[in-house]
C-alpha positions in Angstrom: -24.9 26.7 -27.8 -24.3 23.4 -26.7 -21.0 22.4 -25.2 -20.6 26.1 -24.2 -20.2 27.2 -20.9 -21.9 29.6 -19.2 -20.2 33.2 -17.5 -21.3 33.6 -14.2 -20.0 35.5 -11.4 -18.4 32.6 -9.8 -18.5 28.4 -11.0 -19.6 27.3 -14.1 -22.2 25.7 -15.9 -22.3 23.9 -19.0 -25.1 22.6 -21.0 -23.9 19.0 -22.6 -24.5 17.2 -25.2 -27.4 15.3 -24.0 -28.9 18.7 -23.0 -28.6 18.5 -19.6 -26.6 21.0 -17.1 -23.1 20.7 -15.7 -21.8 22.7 -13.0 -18.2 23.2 -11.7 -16.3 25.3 -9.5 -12.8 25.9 -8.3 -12.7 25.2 -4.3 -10.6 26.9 -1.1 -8.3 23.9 -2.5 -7.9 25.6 -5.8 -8.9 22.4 -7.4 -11.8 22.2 -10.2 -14.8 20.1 -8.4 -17.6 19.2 -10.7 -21.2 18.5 -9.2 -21.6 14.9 -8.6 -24.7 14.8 -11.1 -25.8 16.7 -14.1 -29.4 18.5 -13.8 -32.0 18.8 -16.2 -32.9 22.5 -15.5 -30.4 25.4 -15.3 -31.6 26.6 -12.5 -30.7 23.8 -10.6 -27.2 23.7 -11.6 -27.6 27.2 -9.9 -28.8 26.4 -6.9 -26.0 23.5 -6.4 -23.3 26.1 -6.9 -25.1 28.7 -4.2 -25.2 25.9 -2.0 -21.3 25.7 -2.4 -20.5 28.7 -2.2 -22.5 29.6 1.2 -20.2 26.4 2.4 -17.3 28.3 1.6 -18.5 31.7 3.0 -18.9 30.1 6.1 -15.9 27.8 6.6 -18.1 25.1 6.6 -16.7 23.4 3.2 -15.2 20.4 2.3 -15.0 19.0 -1.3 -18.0 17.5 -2.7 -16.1 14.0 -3.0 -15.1 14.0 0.5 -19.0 14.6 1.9 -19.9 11.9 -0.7 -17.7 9.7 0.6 -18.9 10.2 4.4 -22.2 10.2 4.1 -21.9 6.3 2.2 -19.3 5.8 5.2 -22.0 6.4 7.4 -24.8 4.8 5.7 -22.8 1.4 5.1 -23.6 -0.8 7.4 -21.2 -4.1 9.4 -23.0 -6.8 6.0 -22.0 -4.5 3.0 -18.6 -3.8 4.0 -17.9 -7.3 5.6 -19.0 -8.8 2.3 -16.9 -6.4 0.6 -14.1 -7.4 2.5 -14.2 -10.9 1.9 -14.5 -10.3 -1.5 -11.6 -8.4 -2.6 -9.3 -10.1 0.4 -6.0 -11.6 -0.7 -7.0 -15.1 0.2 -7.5 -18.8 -1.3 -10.6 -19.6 -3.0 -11.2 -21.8 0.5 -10.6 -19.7 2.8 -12.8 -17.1 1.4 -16.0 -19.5 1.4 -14.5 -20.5 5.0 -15.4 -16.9 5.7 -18.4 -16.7 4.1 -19.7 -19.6 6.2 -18.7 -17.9 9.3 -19.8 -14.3 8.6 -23.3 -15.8 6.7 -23.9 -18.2 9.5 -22.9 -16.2 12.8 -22.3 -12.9 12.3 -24.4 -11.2 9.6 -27.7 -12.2 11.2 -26.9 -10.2 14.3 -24.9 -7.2 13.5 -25.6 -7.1 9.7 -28.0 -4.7 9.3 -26.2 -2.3 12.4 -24.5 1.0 10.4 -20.4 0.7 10.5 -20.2 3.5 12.0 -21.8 3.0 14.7 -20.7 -0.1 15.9 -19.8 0.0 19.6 -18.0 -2.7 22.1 -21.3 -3.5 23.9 -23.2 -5.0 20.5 -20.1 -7.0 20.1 -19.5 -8.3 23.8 -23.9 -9.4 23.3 -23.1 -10.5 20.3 -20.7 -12.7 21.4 -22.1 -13.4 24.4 -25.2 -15.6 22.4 -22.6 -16.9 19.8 -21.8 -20.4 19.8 -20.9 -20.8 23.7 -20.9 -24.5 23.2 -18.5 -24.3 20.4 -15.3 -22.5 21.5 -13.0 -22.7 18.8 -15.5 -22.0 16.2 -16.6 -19.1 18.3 -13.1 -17.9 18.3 -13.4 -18.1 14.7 -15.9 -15.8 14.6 -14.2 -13.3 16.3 -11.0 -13.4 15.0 -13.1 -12.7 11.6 -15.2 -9.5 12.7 -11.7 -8.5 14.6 -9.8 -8.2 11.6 -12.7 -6.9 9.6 -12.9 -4.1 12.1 -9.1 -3.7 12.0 -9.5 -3.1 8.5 -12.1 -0.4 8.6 -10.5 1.2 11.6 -7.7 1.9 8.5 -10.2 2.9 6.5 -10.9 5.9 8.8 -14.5 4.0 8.6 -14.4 3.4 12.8 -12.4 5.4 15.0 -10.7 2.3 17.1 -11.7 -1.4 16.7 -14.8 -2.2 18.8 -13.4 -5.8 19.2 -12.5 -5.4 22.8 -13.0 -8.8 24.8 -10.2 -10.3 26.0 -8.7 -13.6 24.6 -11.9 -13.9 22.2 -9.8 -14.8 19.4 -8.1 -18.0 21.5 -9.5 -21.0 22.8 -8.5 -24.5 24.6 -10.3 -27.6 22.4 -11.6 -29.5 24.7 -10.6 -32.5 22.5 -6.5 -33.0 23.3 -4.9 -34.9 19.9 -4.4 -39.2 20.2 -1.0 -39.8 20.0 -0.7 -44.1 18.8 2.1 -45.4 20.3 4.8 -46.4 17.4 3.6 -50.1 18.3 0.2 -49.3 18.0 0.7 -47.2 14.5 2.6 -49.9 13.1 -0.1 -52.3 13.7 -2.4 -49.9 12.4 -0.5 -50.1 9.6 -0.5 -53.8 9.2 -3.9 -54.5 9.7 -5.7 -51.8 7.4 -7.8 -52.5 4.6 -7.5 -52.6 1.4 -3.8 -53.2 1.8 -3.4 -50.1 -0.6 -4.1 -47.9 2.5 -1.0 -49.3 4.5 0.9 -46.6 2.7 -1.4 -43.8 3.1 -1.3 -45.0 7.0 2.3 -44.9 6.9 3.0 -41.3 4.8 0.5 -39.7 7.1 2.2 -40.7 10.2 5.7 -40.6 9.1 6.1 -37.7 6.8 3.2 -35.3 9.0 1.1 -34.8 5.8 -2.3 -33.1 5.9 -4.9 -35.2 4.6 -5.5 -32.6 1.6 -1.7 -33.4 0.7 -1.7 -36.7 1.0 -4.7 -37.3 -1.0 -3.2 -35.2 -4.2 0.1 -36.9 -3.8 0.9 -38.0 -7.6 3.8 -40.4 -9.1 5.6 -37.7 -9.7 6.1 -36.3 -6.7 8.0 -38.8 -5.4 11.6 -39.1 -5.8 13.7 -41.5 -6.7 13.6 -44.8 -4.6 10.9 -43.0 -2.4 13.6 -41.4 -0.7 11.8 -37.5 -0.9 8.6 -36.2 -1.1 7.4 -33.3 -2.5 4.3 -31.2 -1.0 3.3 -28.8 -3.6 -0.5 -29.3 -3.8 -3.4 -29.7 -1.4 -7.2 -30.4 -2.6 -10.1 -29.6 -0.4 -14.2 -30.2 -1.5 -15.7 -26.8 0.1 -17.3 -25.5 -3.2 -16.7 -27.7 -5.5 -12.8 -29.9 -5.8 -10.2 -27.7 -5.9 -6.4 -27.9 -6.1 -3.9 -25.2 -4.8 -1.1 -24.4 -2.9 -0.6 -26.1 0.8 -2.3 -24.4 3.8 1.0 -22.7 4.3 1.0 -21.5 0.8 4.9 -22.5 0.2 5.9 -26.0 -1.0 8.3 -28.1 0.7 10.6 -31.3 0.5 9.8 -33.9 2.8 13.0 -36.5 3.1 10.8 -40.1 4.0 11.7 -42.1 6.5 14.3 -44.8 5.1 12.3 -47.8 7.3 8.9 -46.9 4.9 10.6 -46.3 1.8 10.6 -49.9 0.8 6.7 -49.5 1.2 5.9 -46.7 -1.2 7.8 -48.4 -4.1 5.9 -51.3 -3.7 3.1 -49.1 -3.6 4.0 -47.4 -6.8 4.5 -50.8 -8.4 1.3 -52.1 -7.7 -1.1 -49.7 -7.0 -0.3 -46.4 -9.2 -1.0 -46.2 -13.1 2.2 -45.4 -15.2 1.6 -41.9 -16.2 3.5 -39.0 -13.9 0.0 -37.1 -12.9 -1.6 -39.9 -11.4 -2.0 -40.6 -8.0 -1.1 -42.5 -5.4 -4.4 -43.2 -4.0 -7.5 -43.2 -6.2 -10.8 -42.6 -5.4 -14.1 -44.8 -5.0 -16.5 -44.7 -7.1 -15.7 -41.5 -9.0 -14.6 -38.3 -7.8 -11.6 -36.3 -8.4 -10.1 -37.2 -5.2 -10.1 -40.2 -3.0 -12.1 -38.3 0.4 -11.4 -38.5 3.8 -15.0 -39.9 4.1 -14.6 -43.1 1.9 -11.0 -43.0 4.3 -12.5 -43.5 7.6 -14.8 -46.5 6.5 -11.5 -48.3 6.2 -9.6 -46.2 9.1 -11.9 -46.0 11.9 -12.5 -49.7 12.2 -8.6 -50.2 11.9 -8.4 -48.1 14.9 -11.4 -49.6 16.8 -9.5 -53.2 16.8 -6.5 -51.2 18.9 -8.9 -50.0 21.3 -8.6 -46.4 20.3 -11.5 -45.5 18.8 -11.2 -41.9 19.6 -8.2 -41.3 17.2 -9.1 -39.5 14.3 -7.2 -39.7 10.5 -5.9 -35.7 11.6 -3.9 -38.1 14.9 -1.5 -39.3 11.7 -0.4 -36.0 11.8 0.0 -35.7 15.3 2.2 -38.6 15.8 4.4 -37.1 13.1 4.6 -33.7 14.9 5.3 -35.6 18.1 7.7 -38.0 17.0 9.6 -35.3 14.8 9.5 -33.2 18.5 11.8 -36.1 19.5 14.4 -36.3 17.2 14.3 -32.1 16.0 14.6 -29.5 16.8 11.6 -26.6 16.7 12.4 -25.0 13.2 13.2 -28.9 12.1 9.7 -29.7 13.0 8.1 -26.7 11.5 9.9 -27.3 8.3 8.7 -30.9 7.9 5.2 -30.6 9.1 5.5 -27.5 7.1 4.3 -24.5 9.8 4.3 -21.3 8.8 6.8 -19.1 10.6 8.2 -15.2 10.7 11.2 -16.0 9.0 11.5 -17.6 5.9 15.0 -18.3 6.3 14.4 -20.1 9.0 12.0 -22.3 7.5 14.3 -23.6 5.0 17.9 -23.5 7.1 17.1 -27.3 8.2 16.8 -28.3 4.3 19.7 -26.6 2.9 21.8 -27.7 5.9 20.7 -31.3 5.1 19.2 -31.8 9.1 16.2 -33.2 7.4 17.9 -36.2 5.9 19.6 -36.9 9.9 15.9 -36.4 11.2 13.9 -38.7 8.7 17.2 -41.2 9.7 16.4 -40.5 13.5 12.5 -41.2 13.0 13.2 -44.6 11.4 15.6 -45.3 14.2 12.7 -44.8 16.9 10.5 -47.4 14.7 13.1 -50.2 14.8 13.6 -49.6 18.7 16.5 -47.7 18.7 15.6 -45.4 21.0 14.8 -46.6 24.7 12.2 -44.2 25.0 8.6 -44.7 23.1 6.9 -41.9 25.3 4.7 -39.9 23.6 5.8 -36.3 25.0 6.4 -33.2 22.7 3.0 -33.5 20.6 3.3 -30.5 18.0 0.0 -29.6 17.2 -1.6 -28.4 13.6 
């Protein structure tokens, strides 16, 4: 009869209603464990159960679900899992195609196809010894990446201990050291850019240590009244499409400006910004959703080239913001404003509800009107 199951000696089998066999047992475990497929004869339900139980006679069993489960272990290979990986990290949307790039373009085509399991310390040191050599950082890029893959199956009780083994892999010296501008130099800078509307862009940059994916989705309503805060909630970047989300650090923050440049973004808000709350501070050319750091250095790099400092890049803003706040702040002052992740939280925020920030936006306009004897360009705090 169908649906009824069969007496035997020892397991069971039941004929379903699609007329095919099932065939279950109860283990060493004293769990029920069904057979991971149905079979079309009887007879082979049969045989699946002998084979069981000769496991068990010879204290060689383990349930069916765990020998399933490491035999895929050991037929995935370093591409499926990686893959899987990236997909189902807790990550932004641009920081998983970051690692898509990286894994697709660097790693996959060497030590895809090699089974997980088997991955061993001497693929990975020739792996890595043919990656990139004239690209250090992104090399270290890659390796952090497969490290931390690794890591992961290592947890996954996929790899006994991580086969990432080289030493310092995962750090590297740029060879390019940031360009600090003098404040003499940013303040011409500032002056001399065109369209005039960038002056402001020049000046938030430099003086509130904004990233350029920041700065680009500032909007009317994030600043505060008579300029004198800023808020960073947003960032936009273009890999895959324009997309908006949360700063690199993930947490917004409350920049106080500068009082010497405040004067600056309300005349900018006068005359270059639409009315409405949403829009933004600087538009974009020709279309787009997003003014873009390309149609930027047009304007910027020529600005620069007339100071003689061709080498400084629109990412230098930030640097002289970092360096200047160095100055005047303390470490977790500087973190906060440029906003660094750190361990603490706490910490993070202590120089905003203290109200240090307001004394070290005060201090950086004091070092552009000459206050301060000392224009050197020590204490760079880099990204």
């Amino acid at each position: 009869m169908v649906g009824k199951k069969g007496r035997r000696g020892w397991g069971w089998i039941r004929r379903l209603p699609s007329k095919r066999y099932q065939a279950s047992y109860v283990g060493d475990d004293l769990q029920r464990h069904t057979a991971p497929t149905t079979f079309t004869a009887r007879m082979d339900a049969e045989h699946w159960l002998a084979k069981e139980r000769r496991l068990i006679e010879r204290d060689e069993w383990t349930p069916p679900a765990t020998r399933a489960a490491a035999k895929h272990a050991k037929a995935t290979t370093v591409g499926e899992y990686a893959k899987t990986w990236i997909k189902h990290r807790n990550i932004k949307p641009r920081t998983r195609l970051h690692y898509t790039a990286i894994f697709e373009g660097h790693i996959e085509p060497t030590l895809g196809k090699i089974a997980l399991k088997v991955l061993t310390p001497e693929a990975i040191r020739a792996w890595h010894a043919n990656t990139l050599v004239d690209r250090p950082t992104y090399r270290a890029h890659c390796y952090q990446l497969l490290h931390a893959i690794c890591g992961t199956a290592v947890t996954d009780g996929l790899l006994p201990s991580n086969p990432c083994q080289i030493a310092r892999a995962s750090s590297s010296r740029s060879k390019r050291r940031p360009q600090i501008l003098t404040i003499a130099e940013l303040t011409t800078l500032a002056d001399t850019i065109e369209p005039p509307e960038y002056r402001t862009l020049v000046l938030i940059s430099a003086w509130c240590g904004l990233r350029w994916g920041e700065v680009s989705e500032l909007r009317r309503r994030d600043v505060g009244a008579a300029a004198e805060t800023i808020t960073v909630a947003r960032a936009v970047t273009h890999r895959g499409g324009c997309r908006v989300d949360t700063p690199k650090s993930g947490q917004s923050r409350i920049v106080v400006v500068p009082p010497h440049i405040r004067s600056d973004i309300i005349a900018h808000l006068r005359d270059h910004v639409a009315k409405p709350a949403d829009s933004l501070l600087f538009s974009p050319v020709r279309g787009g959703c997003h003014l873009s750091d390309r149609t930027f250095r047009h304007h910027f790099n020529p600005a620069v080239k007339t100071l003689g400092r061709e080498s400084v890049r629109i990412h230098d803003l930030r640097h002289f913001a970092g360096s200047q706040t160095a100055r005047v702040g303390n470490l977790i002052e500087t973190m906060s404003r440029l906003g660094h992740s750190t361990p603490s939280a706490s910490l993070r925020y202590q120089s905003l509800v203290d109200g240090r920030d307001v004394a070290v936006a005060d201090a950086l306009s004091a070092l552009a009107i000459g206050d301060t004897p000392d224009n050197g360009q020590d204490g760079t705090q880099k990204d």
